[in-house]
N, C-alpha and C positions, 0 to 999 in steps of 0.2 A: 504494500500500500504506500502508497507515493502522497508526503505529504507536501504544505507549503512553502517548508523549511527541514533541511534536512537535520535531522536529530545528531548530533552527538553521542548519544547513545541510544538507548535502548533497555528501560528497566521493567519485569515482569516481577509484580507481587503476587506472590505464590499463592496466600490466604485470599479466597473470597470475602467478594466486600458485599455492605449492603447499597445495592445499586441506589437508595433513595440519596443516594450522598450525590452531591453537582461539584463543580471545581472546587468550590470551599471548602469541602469534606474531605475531599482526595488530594486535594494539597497539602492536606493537614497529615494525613496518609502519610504523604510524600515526606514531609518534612519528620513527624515523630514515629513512626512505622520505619521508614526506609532508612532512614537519616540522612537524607538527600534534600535539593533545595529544588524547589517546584519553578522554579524560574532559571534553570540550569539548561542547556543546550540539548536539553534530552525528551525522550516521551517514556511516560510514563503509563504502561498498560495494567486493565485491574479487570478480574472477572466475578460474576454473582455465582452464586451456593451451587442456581442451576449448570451452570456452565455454559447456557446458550446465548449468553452476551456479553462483549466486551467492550470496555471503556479505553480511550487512550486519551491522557492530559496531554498539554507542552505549552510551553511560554512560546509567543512568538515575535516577541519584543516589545508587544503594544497591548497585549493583553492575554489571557487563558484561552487556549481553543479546546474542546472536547469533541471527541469523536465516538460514536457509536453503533457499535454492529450488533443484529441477533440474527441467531440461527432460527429458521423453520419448522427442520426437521431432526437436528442432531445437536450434539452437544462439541463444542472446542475439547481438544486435546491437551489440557491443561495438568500441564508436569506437578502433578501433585507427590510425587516422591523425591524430586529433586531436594537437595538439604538446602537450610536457610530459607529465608523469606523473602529477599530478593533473587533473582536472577535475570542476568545481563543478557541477551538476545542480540544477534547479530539481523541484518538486514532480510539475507536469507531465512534466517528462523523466523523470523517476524511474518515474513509474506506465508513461512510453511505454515504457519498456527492458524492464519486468518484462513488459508486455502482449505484447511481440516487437515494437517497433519500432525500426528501425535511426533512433537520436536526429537524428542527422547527415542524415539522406538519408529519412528517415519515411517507411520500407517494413515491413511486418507479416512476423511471423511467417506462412508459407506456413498452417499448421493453427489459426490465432489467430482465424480467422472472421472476420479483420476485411480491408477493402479498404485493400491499400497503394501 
């Protein structure tokens, strides 16, 4: 997923959030959960309990952008065994997660048309 500005990094918290939270919440996330600063050069992705949607924050010098995806029919492949509560995603990984690939174990979403 190609955003407006390219990230710097790439932060995935592991723990499901509760999606009623909007930038304010996830920032706060960001800053005492991660301990990272929410106006840092990066995006910040966050998924609900279901797993069929995910949030990504980012500064983009002029204000909070959020972004929002839900699944239909399936649920993200969200590394829930990985250790710690963040983990850092490369560009690639990023696009695998959103495409339905289980990052860890690179298996597709069942309805993703793609062979996993």
């Amino acid at each position: 997923m190609k955003m407006f500005v390219d990230p710097g990094a790439i932060y995935l918290h592991r723990e499901p959030v509760d999606f009623r939270k909007s930038i304010n919440g996830l920032a706060l996330i960001v800053e005492q959960e991660m301990k990272l600063s929410p106006i840092s050069p990066a995006l910040f992705v966050f998924c609900n309990k279901n797993r069929d949607r995910v949030k990504a924050l980012y500064w983009d010098r002029t204000g909070f952008c959020l972004w929002y995806k839900r699944l239909e029919r399936d649920k993200f492949k969200w590394p829930l065994k990985y250790p710690g509560q963040t983990m850092t995603l490369s560009e690639v990984d990023w696009e695998r997660l959103l495409a339905g690939y289980d990052i860890l174990g690179h298996r597709a979403l069942l309805y993703a048309g793609l062979i996993g």
